[in-house]
LOLUM-724233 format. One record per residue (C-alpha): residue in one letter; x, y, z. Coordinates in nm, 2 decimals, always signed. Each point is the difference from the previous one (the first is absolute). Layout:
ATOM residuo     xx     yy     zz
ATOM       A      X      Y      Z
...
//
This chain:
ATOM residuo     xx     yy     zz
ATOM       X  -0.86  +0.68  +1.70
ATOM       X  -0.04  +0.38  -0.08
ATOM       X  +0.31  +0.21  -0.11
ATOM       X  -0.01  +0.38  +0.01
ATOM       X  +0.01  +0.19  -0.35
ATOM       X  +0.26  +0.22  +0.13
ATOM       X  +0.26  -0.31  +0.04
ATOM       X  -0.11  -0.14  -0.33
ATOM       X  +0.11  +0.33  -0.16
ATOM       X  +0.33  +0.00  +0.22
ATOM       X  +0.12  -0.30  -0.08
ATOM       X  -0.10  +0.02  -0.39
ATOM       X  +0.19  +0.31  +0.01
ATOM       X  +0.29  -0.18  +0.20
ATOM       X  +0.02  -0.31  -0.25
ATOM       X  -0.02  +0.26  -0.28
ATOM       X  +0.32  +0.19  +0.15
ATOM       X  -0.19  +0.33  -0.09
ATOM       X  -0.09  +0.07  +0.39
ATOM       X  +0.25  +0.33  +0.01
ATOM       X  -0.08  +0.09  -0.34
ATOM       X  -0.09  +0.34  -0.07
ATOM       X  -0.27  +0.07  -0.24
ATOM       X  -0.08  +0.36  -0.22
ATOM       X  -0.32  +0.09  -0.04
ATOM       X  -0.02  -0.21  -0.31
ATOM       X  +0.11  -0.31  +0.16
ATOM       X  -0.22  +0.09  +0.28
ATOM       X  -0.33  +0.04  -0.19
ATOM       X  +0.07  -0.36  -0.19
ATOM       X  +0.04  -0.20  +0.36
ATOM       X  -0.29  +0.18  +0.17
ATOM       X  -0.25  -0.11  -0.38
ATOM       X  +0.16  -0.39  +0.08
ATOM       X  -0.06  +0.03  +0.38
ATOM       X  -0.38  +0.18  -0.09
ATOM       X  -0.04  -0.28  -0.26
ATOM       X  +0.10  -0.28  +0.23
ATOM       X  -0.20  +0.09  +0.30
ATOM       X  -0.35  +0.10  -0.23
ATOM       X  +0.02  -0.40  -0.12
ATOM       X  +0.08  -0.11  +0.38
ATOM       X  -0.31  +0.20  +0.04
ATOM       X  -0.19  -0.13  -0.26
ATOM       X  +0.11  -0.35  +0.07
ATOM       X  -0.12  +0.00  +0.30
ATOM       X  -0.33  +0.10  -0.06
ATOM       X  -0.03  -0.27  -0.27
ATOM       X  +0.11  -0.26  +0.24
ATOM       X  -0.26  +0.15  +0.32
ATOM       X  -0.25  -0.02  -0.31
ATOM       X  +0.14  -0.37  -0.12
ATOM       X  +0.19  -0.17  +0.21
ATOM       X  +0.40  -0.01  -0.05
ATOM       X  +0.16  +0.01  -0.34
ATOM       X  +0.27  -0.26  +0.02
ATOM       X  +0.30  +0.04  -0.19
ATOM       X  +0.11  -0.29  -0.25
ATOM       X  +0.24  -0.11  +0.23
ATOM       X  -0.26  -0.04  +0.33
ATOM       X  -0.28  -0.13  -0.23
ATOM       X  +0.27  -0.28  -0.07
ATOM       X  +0.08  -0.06  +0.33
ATOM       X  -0.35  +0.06  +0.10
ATOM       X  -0.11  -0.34  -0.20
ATOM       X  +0.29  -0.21  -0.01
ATOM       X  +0.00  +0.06  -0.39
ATOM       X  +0.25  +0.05  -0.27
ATOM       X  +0.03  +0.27  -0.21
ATOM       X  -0.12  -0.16  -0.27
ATOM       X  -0.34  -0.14  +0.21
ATOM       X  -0.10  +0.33  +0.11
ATOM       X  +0.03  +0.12  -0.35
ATOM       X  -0.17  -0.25  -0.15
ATOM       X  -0.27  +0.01  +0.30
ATOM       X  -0.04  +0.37  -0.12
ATOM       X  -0.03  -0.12  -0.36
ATOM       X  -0.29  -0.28  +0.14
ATOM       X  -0.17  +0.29  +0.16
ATOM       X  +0.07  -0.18  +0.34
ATOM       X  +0.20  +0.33  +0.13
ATOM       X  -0.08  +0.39  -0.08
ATOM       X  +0.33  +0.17  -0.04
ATOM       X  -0.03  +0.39  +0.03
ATOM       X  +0.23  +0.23  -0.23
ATOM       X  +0.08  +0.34  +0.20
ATOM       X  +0.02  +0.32  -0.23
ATOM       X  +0.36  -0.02  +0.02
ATOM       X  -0.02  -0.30  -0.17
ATOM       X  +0.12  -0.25  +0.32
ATOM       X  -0.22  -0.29  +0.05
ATOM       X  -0.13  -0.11  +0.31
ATOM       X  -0.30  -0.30  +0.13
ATOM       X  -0.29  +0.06  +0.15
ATOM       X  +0.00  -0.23  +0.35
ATOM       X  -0.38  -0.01  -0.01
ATOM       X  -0.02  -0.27  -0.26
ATOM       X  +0.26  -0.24  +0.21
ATOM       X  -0.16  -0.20  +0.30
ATOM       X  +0.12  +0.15  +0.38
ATOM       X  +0.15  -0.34  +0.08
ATOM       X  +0.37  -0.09  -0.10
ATOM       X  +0.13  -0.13  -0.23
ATOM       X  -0.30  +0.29  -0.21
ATOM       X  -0.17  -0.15  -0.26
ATOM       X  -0.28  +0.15  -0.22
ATOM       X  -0.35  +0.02  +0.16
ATOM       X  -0.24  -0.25  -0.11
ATOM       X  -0.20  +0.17  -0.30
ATOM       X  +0.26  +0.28  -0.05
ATOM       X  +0.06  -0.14  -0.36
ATOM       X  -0.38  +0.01  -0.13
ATOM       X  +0.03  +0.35  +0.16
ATOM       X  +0.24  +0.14  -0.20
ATOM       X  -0.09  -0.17  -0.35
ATOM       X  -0.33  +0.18  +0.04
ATOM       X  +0.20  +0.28  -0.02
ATOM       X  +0.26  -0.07  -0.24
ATOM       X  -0.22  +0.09  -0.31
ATOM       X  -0.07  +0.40  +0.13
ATOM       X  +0.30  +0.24  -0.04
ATOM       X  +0.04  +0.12  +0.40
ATOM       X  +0.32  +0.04  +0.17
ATOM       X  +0.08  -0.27  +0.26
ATOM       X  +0.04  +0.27  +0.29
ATOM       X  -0.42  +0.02  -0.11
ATOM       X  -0.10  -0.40  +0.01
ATOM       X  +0.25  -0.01  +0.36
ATOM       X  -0.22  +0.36  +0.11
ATOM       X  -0.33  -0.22  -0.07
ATOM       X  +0.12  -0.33  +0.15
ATOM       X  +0.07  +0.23  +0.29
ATOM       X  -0.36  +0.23  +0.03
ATOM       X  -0.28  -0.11  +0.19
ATOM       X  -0.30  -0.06  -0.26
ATOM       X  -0.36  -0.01  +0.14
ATOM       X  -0.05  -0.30  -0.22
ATOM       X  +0.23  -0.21  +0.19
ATOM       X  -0.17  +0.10  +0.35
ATOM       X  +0.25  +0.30  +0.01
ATOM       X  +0.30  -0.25  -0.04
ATOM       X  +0.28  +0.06  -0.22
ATOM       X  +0.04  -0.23  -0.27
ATOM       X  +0.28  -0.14  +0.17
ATOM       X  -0.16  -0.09  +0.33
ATOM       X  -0.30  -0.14  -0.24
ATOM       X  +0.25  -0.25  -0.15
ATOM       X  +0.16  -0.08  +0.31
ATOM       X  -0.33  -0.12  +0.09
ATOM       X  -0.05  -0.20  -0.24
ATOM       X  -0.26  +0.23  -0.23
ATOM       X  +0.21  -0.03  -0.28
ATOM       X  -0.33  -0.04  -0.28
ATOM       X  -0.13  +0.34  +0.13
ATOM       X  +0.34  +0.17  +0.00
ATOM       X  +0.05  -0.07  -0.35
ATOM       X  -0.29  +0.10  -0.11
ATOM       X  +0.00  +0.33  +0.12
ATOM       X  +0.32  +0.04  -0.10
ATOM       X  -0.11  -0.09  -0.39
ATOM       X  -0.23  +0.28  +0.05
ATOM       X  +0.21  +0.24  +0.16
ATOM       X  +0.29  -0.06  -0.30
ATOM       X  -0.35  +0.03  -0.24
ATOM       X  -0.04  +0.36  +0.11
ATOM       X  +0.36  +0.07  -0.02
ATOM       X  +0.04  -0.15  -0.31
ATOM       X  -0.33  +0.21  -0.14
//
């Protein structure tokens, strides 16, 4: 399903009952910075997810694994699930970690993956970038395809490294 931006505005501005509203220049100049803002992290989100695979939101990584709220955080807490933080602050999951089959469940070795992380001080958009990068030690798989194949010994490993030289 695809919705044009254009009708997302109109009916935001219907709902809001501001549609015939007149703006100054002041007025005008604040909506035009939220609309600027708005669209650069649509942009920028959908480079990340090209790059990464989709960010689902808490509710869809919910839905996505049959969970609870209270599972998924405490698979986050058992490094089982990467959640991402935005710069605005909202949180979203990375989809890469979950297996493609319904209902998702982590991908075997995902958890050994991100412990060998867990002790160098990277953002998770960076450890969801790596998972998500060929790397010519894998046979110029991602770390992802590597575990779906069942490498998971190599997979960590490189990753200890890779959090070593971050963590240097």
């Amino acid at each position: 399903m695809s919705t044009p931006l254009k009708k997302v505005v109109d009916d935001q501005l219907a709902a809001s009952g501001m549609a015939a509203e007149q703006l100054d220049d002041v007025d005008a100049k604040y909506v035009a910075a939220g609309v600027k803002n708005v669209l650069s992290n649509l942009k920028a989100r959908r480079a990340w997810e090209n790059h990464i695979g989709a960010i689902l939101t808490h509710k869809q990584a919910v839905d996505a694994t049959g969970w609870s709220k209270q599972a998924l955080s405490q698979a986050v807490r058992d490094n089982r699930v990467l959640r991402l933080t935005a710069a605005d602050g909202s949180i979203g999951y990375w989809s890469g970690g979950l297996t493609d089959t319904t209902p998702h469940i982590p991908i075997p070795g995902i958890k050994e993956v991100l412990k060998a992380w867990a002790h160098a001080d990277v953002q998770s958009w960076t450890i969801a970038s790596w998972m998500s990068s060929r790397q010519p030690e894998l046979g110029d798989r991602t770390p992802r395809q590597a575990l779906l194949d069942g490498d998971t010994t190599d997979v960590v490993t490189l990753a200890r490294r890779a959090a070593e030289r971050l963590a240097s």
